[in-house]
C-alpha positions as CSV (number, residue, x, y, z in Angstrom):
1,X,16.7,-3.6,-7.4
2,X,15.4,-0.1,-6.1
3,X,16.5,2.7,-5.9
4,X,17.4,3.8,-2.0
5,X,14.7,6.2,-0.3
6,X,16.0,9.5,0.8
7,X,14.8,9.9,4.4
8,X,11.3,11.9,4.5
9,X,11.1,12.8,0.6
10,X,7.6,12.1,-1.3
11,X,7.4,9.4,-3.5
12,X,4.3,8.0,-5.8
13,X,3.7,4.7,-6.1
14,X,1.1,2.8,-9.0
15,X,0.1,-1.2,-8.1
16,X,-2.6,-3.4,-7.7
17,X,-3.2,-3.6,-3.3
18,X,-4.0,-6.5,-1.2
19,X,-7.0,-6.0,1.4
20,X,-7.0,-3.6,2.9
21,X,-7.1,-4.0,7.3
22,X,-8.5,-1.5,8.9
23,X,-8.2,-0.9,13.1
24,X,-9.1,2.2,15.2
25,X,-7.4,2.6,18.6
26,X,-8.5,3.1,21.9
27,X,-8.6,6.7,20.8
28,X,-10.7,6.6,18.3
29,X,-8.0,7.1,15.0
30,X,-8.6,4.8,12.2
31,X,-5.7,3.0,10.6
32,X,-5.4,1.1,7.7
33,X,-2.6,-1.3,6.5
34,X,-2.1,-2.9,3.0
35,X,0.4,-3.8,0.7
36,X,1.4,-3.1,-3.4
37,X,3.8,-5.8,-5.3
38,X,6.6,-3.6,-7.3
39,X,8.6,-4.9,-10.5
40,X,11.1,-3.5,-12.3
41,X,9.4,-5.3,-15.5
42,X,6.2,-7.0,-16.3
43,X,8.9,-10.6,-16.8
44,X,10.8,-9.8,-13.9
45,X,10.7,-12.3,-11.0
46,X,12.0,-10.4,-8.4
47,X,8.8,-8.6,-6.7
48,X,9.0,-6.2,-3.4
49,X,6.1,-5.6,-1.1
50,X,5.5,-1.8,-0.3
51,X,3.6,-1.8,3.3
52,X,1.3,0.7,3.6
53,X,0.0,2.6,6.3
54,X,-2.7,5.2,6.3
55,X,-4.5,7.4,9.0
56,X,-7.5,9.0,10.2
57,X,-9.8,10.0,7.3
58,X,-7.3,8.6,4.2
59,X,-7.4,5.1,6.7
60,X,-11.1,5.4,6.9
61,X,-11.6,6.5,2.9
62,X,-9.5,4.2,1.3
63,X,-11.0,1.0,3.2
64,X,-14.1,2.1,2.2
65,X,-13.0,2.9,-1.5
66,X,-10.3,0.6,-2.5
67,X,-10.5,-3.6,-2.2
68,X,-8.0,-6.4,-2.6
69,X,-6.9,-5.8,-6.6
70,X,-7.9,-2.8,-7.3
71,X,-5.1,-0.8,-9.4
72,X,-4.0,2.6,-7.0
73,X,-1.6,5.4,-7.1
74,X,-0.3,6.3,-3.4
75,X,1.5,9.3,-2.7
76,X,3.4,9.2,0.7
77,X,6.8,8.9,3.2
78,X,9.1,5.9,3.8
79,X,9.2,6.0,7.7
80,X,11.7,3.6,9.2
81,X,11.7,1.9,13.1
82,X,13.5,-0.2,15.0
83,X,11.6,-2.8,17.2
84,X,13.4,-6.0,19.5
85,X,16.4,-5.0,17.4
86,X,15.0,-5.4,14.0
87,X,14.6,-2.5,11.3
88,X,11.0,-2.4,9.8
89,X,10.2,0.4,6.6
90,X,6.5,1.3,6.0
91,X,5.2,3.7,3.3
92,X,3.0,6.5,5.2
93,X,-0.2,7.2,2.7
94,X,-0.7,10.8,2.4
95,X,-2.9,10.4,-0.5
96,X,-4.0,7.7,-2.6
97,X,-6.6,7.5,-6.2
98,X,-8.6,4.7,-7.4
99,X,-7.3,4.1,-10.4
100,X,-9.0,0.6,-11.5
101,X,-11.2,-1.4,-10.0
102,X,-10.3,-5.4,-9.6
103,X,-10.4,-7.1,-12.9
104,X,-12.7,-10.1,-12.5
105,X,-11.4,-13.7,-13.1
106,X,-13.8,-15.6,-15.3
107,X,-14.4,-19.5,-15.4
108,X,-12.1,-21.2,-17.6
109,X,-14.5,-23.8,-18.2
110,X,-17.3,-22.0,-19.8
């Protein structure tokens, strides 16, 4: 459906997010996890989630920017792990713009 992801090489990315979660470590760093839905067409079925990750100040900025639906581009690294033997693939943010905010859904009945 997508093209593979050559290790460490930038890629943008344009979709509408979910919430964005937000969780600061013992430490002190901010992180912030959310997820964009990615089509090959507006009629195709087949959707993939991109999982996010962002740090520090882009963690801490884009929680405080961006909520669930809003349209954003996100410019980043695929990073790939292993954990209990299975492979997981996040998108690191690097940067991200606010490119929409959520459209609102209006009542049907009046």
């Amino acid at each position: 459906m997508f093209e593979k992801f050559e290790k460490y090489a930038e890629k943008t990315f344009v979709g509408f997010c979910t919430e964005p979660e937000i969780k600061y470590s013992d430490a002190g760093t901010a992180s912030c996890k959310f997820s964009i839905p990615l089509k090959d067409s507006k009629d195709s079925k087949d959707t993939l989630w991109l999982n996010c990750k962002a740090y520090k100040e882009t963690a801490e900025a884009f929680c405080e920017i961006c909520k669930k639906g809003c349209l954003v581009k996100v410019s980043g690294r695929f990073y790939q792990y292993e954990y209990n033997s299975n492979i997981y693939t996040e998108f690191f943010v690097r940067e991200f713009l606010k490119l929409a905010d959520p459209v609102e859904q209006k009542d049907k009945e009046s």
